[in-house]
C-alpha positions in Angstrom: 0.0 0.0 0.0 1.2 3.4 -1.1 2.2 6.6 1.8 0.0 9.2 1.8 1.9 12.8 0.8 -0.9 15.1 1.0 -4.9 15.1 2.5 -7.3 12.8 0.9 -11.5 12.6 0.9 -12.4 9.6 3.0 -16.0 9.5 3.8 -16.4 8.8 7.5 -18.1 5.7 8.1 -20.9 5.1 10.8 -18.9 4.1 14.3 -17.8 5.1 17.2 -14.4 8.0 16.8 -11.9 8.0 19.5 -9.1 10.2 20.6 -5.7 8.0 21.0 -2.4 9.0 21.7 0.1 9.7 18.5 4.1 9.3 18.3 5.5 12.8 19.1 6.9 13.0 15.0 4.2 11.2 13.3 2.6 13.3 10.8 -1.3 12.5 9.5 -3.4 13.6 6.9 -6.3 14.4 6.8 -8.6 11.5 6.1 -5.8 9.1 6.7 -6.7 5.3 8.3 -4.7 4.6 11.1 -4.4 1.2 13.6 -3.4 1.1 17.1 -0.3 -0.4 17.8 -0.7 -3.0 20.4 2.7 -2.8 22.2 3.3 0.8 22.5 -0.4 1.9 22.4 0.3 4.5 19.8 -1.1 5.3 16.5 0.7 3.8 13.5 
């Protein structure tokens, strides 16, 4: 699967949104998916 570089539309599917911790240098765009990462429970 390709890197994003820039935002991108991703409709927002019905569920339940959550606010998780992020790596202090991770960048994400806009409408970017992200998974949890189970050993350092930060966003990947």
């Amino acid at each position: 699967m390709a890197n994003l570089v820039q935002d991108r539309n991703t409709p927002q599917a019905e569920g339940s949104v959550f606010n998780l911790p992020v790596a202090a240098a991770m960048l994400i765009y806009a409408g970017a998916l992200v998974a949890l990462h189970s050993c350092e429970h930060n966003a990947v």
